[in-house]
PASEBA-1860 file (N, C-alpha, C; in nm, 3 decimals):
! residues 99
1> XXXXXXXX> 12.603/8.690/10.054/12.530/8.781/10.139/12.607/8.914/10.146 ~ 12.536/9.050/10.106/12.598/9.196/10.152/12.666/9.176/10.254 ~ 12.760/9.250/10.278/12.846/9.298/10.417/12.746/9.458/10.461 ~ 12.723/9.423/10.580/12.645/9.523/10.620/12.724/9.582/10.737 ~ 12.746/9.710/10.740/12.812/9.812/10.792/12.703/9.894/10.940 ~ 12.750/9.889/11.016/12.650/9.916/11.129/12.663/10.078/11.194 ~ 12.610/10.135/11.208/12.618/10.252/11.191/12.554/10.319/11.323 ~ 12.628/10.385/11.416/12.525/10.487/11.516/12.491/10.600/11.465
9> XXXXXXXX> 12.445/10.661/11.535/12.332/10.790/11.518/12.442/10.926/11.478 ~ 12.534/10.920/11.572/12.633/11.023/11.601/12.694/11.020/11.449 ~ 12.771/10.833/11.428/12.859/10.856/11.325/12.790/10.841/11.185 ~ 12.651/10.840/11.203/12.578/10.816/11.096/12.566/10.982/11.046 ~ 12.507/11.089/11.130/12.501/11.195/11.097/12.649/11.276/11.107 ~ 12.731/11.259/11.139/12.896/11.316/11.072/12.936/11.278/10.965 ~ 12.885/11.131/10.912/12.907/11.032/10.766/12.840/11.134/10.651 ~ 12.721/11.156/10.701/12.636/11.195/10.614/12.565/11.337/10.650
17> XXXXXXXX> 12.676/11.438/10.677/12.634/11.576/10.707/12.558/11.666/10.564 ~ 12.612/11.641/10.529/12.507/11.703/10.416/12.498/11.695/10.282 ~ 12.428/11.698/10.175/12.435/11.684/10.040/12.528/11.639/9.942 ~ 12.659/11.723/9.956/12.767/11.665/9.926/12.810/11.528/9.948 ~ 12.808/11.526/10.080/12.903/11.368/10.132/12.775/11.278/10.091 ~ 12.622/11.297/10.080/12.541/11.190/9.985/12.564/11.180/9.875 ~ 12.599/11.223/9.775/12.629/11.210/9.598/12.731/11.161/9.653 ~ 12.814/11.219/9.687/12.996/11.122/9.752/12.968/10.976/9.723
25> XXXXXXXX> 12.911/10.940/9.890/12.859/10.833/9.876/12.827/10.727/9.809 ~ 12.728/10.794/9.717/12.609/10.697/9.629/12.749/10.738/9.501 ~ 12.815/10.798/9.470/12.935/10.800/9.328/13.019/10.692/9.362 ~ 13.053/10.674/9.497/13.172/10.562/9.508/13.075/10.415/9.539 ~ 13.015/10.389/9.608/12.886/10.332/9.612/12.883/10.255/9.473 ~ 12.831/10.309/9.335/12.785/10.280/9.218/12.893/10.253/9.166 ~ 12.935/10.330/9.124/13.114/10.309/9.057/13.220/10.272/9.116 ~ 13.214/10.171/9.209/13.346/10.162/9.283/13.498/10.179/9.228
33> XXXXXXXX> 13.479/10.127/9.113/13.603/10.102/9.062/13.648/10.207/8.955 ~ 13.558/10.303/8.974/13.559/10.438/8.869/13.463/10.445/8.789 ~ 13.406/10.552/8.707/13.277/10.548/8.648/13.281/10.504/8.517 ~ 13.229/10.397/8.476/13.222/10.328/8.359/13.093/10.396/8.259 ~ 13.080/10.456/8.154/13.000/10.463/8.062/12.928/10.349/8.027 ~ 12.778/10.338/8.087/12.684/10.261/8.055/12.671/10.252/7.928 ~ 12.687/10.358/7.813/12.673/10.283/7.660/12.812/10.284/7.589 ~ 12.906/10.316/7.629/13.030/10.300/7.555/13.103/10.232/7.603
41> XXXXXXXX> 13.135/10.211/7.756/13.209/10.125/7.862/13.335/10.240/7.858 ~ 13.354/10.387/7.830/13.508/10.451/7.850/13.465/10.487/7.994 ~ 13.575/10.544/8.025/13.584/10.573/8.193/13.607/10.709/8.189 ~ 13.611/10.806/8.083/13.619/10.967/8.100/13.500/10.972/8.109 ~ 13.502/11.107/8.218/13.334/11.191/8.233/13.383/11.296/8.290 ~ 13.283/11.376/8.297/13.239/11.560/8.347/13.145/11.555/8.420 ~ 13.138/11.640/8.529/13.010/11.612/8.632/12.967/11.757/8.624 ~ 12.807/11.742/8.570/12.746/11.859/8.507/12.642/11.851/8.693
49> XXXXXXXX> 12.729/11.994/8.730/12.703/12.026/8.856/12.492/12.051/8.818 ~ 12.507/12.169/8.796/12.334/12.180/8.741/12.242/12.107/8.726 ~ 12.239/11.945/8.634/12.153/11.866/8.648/12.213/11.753/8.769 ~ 12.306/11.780/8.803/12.343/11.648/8.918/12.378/11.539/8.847 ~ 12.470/11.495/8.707/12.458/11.418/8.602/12.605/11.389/8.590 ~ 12.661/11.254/8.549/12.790/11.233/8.511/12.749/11.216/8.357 ~ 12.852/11.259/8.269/12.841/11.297/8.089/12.919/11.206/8.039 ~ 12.929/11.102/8.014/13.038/11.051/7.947/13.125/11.147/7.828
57> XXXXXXXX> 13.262/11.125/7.863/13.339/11.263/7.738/13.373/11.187/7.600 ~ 13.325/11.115/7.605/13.307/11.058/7.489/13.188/11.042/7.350 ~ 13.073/10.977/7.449/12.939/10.960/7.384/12.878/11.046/7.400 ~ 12.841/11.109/7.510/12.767/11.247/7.551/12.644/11.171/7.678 ~ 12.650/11.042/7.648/12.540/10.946/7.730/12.586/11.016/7.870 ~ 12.393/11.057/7.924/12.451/11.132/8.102/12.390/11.034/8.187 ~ 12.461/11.005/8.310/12.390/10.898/8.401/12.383/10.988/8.522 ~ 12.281/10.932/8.569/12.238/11.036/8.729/12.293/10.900/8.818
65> XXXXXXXX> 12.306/10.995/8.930/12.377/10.928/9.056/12.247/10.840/9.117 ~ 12.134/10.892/9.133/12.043/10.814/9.140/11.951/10.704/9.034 ~ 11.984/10.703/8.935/11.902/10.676/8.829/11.888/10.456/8.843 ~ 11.785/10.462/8.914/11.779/10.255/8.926/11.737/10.256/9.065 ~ 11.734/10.359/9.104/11.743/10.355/9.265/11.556/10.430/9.300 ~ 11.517/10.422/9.409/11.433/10.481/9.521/11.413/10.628/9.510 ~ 11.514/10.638/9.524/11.530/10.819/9.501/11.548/10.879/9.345 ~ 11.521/10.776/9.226/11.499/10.867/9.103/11.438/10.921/9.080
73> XXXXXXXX> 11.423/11.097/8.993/11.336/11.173/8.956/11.285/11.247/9.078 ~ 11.372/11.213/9.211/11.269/11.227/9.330/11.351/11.403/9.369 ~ 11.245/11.516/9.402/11.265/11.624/9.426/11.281/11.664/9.571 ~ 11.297/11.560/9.615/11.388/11.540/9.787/11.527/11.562/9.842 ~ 11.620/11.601/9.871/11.722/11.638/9.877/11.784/11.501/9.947 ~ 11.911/11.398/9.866/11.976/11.292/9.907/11.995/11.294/10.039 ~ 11.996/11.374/10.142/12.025/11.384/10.311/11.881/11.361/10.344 ~ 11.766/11.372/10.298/11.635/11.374/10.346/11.642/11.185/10.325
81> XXXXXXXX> 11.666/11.159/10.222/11.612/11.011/10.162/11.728/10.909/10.217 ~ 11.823/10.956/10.265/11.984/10.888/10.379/11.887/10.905/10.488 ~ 11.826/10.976/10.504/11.824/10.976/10.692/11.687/10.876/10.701 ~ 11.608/10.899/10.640/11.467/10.781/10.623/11.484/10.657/10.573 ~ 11.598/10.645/10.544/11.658/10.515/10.519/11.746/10.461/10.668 ~ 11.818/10.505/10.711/11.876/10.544/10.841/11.779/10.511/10.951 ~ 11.635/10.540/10.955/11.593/10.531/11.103/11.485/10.423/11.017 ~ 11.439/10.361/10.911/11.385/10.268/10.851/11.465/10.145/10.879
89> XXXXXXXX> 11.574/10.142/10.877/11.673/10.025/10.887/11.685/9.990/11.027 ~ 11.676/10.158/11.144/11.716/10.116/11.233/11.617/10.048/11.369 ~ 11.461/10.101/11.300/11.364/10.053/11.356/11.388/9.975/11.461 ~ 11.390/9.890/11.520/11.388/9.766/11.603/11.258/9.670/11.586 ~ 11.124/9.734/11.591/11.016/9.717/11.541/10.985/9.663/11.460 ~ 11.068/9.723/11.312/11.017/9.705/11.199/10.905/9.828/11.156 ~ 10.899/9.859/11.037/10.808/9.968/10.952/10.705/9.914/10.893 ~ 10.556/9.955/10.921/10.476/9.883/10.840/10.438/9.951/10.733
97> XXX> 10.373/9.906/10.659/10.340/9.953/10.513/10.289/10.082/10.483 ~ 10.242/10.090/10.588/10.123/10.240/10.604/10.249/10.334/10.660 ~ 10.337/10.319/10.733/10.397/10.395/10.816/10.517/10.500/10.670
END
């Protein structure tokens, strides 16, 4: 079972103040153990600020920080799609389908 991390409102929005500290996040998140090249397996890369992309310096293969996830291809800014995740989780209710 995940270890789930519980989060208030206050330290949820200081965690996750803005854009930056989301790629942060979702980079250590994915790669915990450092970023592995999905087609070569080396661990050098370049982070091509412009497309939002890690390059492997090897193969040239680029992986997005989102790419498998909810938020791929998505033209939403990572603090928009953290925080709707954030009050989705925190519901008490529950979210219905329509909502």
């Amino acid at each position: 079972m995940a270890h789930t991390e519980r989060l208030g409102f206050k330290e949820f929005r200081r965690r996750f103040e803005n854009e930056s500290d989301c790629k942060n996040y979702l980079l250590h998140s994915r790669w915990a153990a450092g970023f592995v090249c999905p087609r070569c397996g080396r661990q050098q890369y370049s982070y091509i600020k412009t497309r939002s992309v890690l390059q492997c310096s090897h193969c040239r293969h680029q992986s997005s920080l989102t790419a498998g996830t909810v938020m791929h291809k998505t033209h939403l800014p990572l603090a928009v799609w953290f925080w709707a995740i954030y009050l989705t989780a925190r519901d008490k209710r529950g979210i219905s389908a329509t909502q």
